[in-house]
C-alpha positions in Angstrom: 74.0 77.8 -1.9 75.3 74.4 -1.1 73.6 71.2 -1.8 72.6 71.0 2.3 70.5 74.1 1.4 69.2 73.2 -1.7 68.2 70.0 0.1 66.0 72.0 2.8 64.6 73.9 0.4 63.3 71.2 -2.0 62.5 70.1 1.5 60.2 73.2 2.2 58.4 72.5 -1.2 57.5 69.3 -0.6 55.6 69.7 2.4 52.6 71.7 0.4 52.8 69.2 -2.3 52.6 66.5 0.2 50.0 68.5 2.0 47.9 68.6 -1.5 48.1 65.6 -1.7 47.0 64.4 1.1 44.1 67.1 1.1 42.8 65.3 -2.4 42.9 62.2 -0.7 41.3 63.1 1.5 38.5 65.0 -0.9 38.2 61.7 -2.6 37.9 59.6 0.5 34.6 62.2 1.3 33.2 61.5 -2.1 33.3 57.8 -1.5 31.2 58.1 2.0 29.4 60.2 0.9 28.2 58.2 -2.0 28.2 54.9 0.4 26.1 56.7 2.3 23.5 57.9 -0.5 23.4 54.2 -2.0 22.9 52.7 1.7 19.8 55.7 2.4 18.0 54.7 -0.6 18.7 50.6 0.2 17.0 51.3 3.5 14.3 53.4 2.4 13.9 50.5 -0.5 14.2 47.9 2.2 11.4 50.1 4.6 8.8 50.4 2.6 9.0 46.7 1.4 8.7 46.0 4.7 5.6 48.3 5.0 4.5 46.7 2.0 4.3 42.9 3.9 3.3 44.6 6.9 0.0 46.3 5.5 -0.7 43.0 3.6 -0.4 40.8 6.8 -2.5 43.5 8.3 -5.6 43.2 5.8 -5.0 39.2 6.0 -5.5 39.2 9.9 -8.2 41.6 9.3 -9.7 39.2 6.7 -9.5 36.1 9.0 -11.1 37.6 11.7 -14.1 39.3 9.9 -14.5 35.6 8.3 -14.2 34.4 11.7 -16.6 36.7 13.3 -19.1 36.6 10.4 -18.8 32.7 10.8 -19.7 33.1 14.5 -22.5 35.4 14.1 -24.0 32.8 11.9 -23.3 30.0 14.4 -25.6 32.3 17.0 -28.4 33.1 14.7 -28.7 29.0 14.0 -28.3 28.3 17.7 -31.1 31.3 17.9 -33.3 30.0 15.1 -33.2 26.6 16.4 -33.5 27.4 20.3 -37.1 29.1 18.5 -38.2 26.6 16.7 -38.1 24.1 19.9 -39.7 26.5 21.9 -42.7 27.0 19.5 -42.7 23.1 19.3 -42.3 22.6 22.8 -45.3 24.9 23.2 -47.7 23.6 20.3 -46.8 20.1 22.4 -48.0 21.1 25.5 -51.1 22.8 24.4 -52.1 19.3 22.4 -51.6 17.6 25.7 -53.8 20.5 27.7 -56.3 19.7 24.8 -56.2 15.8 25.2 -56.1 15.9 29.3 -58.6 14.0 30.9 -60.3 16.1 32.3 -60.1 18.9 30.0 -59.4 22.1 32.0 -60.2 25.4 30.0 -57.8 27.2 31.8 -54.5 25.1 31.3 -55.6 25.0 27.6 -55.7 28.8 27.8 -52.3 29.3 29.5 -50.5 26.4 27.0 -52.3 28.7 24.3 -50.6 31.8 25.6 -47.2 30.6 25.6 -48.1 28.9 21.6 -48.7 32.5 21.0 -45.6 34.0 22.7 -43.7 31.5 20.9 -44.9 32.0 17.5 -44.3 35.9 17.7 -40.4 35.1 19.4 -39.9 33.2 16.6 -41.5 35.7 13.6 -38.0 37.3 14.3 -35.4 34.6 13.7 -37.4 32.1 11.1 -37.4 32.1 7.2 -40.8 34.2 6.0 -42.2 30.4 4.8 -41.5 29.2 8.6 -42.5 32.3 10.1 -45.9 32.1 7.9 -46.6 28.5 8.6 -46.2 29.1 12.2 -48.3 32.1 12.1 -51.0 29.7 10.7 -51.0 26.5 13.0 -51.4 29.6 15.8 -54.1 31.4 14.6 -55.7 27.7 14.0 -54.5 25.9 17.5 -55.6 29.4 19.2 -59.3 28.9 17.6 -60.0 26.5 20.8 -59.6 29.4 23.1 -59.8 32.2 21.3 -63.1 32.2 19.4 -63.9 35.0 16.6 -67.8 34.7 17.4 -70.3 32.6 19.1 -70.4 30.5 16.3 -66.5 29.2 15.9 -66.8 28.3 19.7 -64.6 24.8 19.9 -66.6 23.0 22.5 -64.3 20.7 25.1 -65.7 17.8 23.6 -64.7 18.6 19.7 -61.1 20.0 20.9 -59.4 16.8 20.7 -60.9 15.7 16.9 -60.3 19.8 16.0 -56.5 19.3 17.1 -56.1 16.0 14.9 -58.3 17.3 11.9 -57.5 20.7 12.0 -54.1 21.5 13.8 -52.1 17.9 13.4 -51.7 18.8 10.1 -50.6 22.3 9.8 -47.9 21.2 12.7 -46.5 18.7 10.0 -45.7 20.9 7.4 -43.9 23.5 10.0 -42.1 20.4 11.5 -41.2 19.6 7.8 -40.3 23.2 6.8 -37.9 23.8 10.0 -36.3 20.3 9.0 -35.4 21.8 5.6 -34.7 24.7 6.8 -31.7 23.1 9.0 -31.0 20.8 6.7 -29.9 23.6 4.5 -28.5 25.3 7.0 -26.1 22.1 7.8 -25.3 22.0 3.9 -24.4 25.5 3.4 -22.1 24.9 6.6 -20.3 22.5 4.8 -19.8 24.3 1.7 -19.2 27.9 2.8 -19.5 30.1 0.1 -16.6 31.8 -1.2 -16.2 35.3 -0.1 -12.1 36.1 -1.5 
């Protein structure tokens, strides 16, 4: 064998070591990615549920602000309710004192201003405070005495309505005025120093 032979032989041989070679490379190459690809699944997994995380957080804080916000409106109705009551029970206790003090008395516009007293006591029995609602109740059952008598006996004449209002009604009328007044006066506090709900 001459040395051209010997050199296509060592030739021959080194084409499977080159080709082991090359196929541990490669091996070790696979190992790498797949390793890469193991440490970048578990940074995005890590990375998603942080994200989850912030999102279910934002979630309940949106949710939060708007059930404050809606609880804050509901409140704004009821006080725009109670209040829209308490005029109408005063607008109607005023126009049965001026039915009472017309010149001439006439029984029968006394008796309709009485009516709407009575329709707005029992509108407002559903919005006030039990103490409102009970010293309304009262100046009605009192004011509704002039037209609504219990016997012969408690009859109000036309002539004694006027002096019955002043003596009798007048003053049940100022402690409801002064009751609703508290009433919104700590309503208009409480507004300004919500209590805390977090």
């Amino acid at each position: 064998m001459d040395l051209g032979d010997l050199a296509a032989l060592i030739a021959l041989a080194g084409i499977p070591v080159t080709a082991l070679v090359g196929h541990w490379q490669k091996r070790a190459v696979l190992a790498q990615a797949e390793a890469a690809h193991r440490t970048a699944m578990a940074q995005a997994e890590a990375a998603h549920r942080t994200a989850l995380e912030v999102a279910e957080k934002t979630h309940r804080g949106a949710l939060e602000v708007l059930r404050r916000q809606n609880q804050a409106e509901t409140e704004r109705r009821r006080r725009e309710e109670r209040h829209a009551r308490y005029m109408g029970i005063q607008n109607a206790l005023s126009e049965m004192r001026e039915a009472v003090f017309a010149e001439p008395y006439d029984p029968q516009a006394v008796r309709e201003a009485g009516s709407h007293v009575h329709r707005a006591e029992h509108a407002l029995a559903m919005h006030a405070s039990r103490r409102v609602s009970s010293l309304a109740r009262g100046v009605t059952y009192v004011a509704l005495r002039i037209i609504w008598p219990r016997s012969a006996r408690s009859t109000i004449s036309a002539a004694h309505a006027p002096r019955y209002w002043a003596e009798e009604v007048a003053p049940l009328r100022r402690e409801l005025d002064e009751a609703v007044r508290d009433e919104l006066e700590a309503e208009a506090e409480a507004e300004k120093h919500p209590p805390d709900t977090s």
